[in-house]
Backbone bond lengths (Angstrom), bond angles and torsions (degrees), N, CA, C in turn:
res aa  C-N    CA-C-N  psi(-1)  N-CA   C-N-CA  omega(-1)  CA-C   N-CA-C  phi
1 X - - - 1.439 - - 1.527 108.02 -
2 X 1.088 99.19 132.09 1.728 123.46 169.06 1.416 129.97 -110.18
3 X 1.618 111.86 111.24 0.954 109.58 -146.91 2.081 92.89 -116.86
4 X 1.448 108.87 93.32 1.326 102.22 -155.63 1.940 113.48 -81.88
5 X 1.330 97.64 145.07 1.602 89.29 -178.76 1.551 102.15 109.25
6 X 1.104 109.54 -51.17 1.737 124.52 -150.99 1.974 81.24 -60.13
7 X 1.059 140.84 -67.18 1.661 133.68 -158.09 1.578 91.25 -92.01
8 X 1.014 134.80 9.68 1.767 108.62 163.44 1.963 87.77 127.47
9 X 0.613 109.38 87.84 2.016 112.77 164.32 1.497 109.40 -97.88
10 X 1.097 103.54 -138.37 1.911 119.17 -173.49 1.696 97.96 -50.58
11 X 1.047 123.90 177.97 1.326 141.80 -156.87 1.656 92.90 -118.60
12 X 1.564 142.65 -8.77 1.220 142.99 136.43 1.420 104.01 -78.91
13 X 1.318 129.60 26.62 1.782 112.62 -177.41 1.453 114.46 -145.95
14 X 1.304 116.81 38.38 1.252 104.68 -135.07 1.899 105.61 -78.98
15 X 1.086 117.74 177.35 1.712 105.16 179.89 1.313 114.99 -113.42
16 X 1.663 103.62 163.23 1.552 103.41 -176.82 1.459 113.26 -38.93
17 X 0.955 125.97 -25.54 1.679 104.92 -155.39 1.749 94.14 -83.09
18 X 1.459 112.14 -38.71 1.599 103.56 -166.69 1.721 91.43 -93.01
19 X 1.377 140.24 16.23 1.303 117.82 143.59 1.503 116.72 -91.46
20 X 1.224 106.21 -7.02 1.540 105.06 172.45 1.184 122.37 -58.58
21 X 1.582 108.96 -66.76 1.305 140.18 163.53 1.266 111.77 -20.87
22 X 1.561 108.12 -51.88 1.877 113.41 -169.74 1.703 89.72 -89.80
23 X 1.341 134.70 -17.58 1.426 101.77 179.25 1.516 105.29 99.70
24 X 1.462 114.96 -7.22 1.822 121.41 -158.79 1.932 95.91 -99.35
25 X 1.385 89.00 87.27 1.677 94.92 179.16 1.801 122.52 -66.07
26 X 1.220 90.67 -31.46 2.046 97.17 171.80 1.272 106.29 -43.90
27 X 1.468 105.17 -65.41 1.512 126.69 -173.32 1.879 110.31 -64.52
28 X 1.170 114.70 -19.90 1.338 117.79 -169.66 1.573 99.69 -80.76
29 X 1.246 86.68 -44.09 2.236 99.07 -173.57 1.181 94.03 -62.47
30 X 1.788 137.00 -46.53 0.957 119.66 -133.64 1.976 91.78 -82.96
31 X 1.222 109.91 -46.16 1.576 110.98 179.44 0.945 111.21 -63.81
32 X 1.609 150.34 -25.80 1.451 144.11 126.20 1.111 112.82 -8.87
33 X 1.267 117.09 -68.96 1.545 122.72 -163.53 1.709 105.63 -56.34
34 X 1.186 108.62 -43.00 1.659 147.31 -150.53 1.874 95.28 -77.10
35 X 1.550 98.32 -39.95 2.157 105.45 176.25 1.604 88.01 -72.90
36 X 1.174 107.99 -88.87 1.828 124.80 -167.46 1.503 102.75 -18.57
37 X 1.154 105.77 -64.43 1.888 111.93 169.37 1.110 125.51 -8.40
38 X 1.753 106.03 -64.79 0.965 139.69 -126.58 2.002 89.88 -96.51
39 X 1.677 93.57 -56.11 1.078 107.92 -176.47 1.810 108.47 -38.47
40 X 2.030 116.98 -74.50 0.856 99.87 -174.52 1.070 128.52 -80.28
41 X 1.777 135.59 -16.81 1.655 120.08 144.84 1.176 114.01 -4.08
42 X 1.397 127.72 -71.25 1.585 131.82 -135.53 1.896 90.30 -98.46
43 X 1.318 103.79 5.20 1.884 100.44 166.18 1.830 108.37 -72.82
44 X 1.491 113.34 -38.26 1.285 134.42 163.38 1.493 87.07 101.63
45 X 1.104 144.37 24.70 1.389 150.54 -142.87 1.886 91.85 -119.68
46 X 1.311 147.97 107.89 0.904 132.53 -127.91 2.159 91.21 -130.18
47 X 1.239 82.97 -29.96 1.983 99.13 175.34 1.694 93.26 -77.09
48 X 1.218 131.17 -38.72 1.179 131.31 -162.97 1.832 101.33 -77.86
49 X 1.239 123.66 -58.62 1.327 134.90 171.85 1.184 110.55 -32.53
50 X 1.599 114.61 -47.84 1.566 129.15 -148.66 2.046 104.98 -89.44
51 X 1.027 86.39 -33.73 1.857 115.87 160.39 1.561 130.12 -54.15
52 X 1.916 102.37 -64.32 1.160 114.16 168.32 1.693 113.12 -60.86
53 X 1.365 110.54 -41.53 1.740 97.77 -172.58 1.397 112.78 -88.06
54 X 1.512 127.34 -6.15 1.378 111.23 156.90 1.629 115.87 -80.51
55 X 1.569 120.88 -9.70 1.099 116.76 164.99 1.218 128.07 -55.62
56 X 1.866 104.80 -43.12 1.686 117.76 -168.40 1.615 99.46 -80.98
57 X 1.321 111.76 -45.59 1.518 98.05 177.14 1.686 121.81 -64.61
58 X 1.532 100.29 -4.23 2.115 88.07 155.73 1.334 107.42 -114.87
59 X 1.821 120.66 39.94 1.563 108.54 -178.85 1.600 87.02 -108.68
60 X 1.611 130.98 -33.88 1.011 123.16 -171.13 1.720 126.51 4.89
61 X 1.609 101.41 -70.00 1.432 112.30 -152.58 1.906 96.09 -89.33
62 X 1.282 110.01 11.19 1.426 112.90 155.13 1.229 130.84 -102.07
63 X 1.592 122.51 -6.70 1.493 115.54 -175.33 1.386 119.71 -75.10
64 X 1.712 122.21 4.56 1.756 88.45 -174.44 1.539 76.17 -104.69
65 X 1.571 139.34 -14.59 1.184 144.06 157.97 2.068 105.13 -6.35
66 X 2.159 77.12 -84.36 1.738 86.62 177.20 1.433 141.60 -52.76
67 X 1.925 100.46 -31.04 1.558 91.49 149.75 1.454 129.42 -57.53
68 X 1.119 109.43 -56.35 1.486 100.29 -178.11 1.610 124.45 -43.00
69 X 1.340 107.83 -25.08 1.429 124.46 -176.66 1.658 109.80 -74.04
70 X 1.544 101.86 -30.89 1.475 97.99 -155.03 1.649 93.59 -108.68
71 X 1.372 117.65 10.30 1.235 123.21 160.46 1.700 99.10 94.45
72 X 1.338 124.94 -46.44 1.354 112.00 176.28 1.791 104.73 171.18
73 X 1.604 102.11 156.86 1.429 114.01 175.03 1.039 103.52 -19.88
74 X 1.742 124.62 -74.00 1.292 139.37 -159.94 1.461 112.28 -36.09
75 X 1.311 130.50 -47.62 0.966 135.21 -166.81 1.503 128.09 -68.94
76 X 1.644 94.53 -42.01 1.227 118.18 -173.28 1.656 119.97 -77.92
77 X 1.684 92.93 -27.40 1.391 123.11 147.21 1.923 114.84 -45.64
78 X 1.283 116.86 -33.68 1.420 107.41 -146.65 1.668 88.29 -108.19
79 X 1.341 114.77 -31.95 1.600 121.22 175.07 1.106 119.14 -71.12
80 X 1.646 116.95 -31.81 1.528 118.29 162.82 1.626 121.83 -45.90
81 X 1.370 90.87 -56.22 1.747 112.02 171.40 1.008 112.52 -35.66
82 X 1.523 115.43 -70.46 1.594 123.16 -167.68 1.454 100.43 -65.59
83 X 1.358 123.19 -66.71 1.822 107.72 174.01 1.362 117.24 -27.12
84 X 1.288 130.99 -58.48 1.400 148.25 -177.35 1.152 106.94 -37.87
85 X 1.261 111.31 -57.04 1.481 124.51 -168.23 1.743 117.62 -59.23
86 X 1.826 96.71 -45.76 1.566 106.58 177.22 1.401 98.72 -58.83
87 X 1.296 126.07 -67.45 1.176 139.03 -169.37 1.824 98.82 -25.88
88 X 1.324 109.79 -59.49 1.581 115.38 -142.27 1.924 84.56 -79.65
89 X 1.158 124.71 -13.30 1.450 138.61 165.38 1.595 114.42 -77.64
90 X 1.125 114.55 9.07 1.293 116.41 -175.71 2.313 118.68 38.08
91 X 1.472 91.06 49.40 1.628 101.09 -152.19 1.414 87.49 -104.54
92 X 1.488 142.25 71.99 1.533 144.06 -155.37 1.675 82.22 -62.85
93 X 1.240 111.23 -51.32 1.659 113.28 -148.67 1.653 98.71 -66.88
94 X 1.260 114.50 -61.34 1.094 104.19 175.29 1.639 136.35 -46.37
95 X 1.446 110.20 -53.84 1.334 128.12 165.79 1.209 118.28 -39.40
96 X 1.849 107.20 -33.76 1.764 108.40 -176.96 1.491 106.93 -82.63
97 X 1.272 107.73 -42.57 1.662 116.10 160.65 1.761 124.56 -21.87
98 X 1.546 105.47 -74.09 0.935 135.51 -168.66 2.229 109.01 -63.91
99 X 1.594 78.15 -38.39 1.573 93.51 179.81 2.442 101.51 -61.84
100 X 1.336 79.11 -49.23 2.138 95.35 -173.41 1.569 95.93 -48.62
101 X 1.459 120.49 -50.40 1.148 124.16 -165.66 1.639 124.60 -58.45
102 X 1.561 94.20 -38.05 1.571 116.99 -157.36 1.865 79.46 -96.98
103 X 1.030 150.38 5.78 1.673 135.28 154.12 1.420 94.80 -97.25
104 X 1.167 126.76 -60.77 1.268 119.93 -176.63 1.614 141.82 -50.35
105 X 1.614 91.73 -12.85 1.660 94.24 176.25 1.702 104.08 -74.64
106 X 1.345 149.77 -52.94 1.393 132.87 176.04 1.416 99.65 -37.87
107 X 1.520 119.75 -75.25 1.591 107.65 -169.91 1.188 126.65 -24.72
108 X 1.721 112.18 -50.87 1.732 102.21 -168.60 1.451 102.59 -62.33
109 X 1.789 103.92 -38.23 1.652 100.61 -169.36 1.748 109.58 -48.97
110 X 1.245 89.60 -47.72 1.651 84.45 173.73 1.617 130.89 -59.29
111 X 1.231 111.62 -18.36 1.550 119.59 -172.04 1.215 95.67 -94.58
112 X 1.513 151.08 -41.02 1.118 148.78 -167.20 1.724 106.92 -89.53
113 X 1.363 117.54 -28.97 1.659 123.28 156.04 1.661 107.56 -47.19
114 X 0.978 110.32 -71.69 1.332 113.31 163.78 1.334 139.76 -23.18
115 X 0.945 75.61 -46.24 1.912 91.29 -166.67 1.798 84.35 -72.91
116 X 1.675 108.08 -68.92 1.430 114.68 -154.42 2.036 90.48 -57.87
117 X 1.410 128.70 -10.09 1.019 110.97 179.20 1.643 128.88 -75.30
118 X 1.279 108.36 -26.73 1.190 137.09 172.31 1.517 125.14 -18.10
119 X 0.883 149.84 75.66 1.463 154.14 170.80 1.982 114.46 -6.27
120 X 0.910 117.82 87.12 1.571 101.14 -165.93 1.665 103.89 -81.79
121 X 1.368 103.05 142.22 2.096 109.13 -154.91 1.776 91.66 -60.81
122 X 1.636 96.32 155.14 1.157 97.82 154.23 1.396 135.74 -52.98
123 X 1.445 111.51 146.20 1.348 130.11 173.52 1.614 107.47 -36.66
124 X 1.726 120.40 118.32 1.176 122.32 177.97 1.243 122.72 107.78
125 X 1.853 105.99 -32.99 1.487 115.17 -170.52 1.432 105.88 -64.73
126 X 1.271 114.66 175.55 1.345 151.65 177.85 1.548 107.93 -82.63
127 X 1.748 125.53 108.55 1.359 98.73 174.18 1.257 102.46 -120.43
């Protein structure tokens, strides 16, 4: 699988890693959008496709959200890679693995924000 654009194509296409680099988040989401795509397209799963992109078109006003969650470009940069890599290994299991992991890192950030947000009871109370 070829996932075009996603590492740097045409000079209108450029890929996450060199919008990272520049800091150019429009362009970063948009080749984001452009891997993930790509990913479930090539499931051939056609209810699933049709699903995922009305999902992303109501994630919009959360993506600089998930950076912040996922700590930074760089990272998201480095999980692409490693997915990529299973993928280009024909490693379904792994790749699907790797794929669970790389949504799930904002969540925990968020569940463990949480937690540490938590009000701890007054002194004495009953918990």
């Amino acid at each position: 699988m070829i996932l075009p654009g996603h590492w740097g194509g045409p000079a209108r296409e450029p890929g996450v890693e060199r919008c990272a680099a520049a800091g150019d988040l429009d362009r970063f989401f948009e080749a984001n959008h452009a891997f993930h795509d790509a990913f479930v397209e090539a499931s051939g799963n056609r209810r699933l496709l049709e699903l995922y992109r009305q999902l992303i078109s109501q994630m919009g006003r959360y993506e600089m959200r998930s950076v912040t969650l996922r700590g930074n470009l760089k990272r998201s940069v480095a999980e692409h890679r490693t997915i990529l890599r299973a993928a280009r290994r024909r490693d379904a299991d792994r790749a699907a693995d790797l794929i669970s992991e790389h949504i799930r890192v904002p969540q925990r950030r968020l569940e463990v924000d949480a937690v540490d947000a938590e009000p701890l009871p007054p002194a004495g109370a009953e918990a």
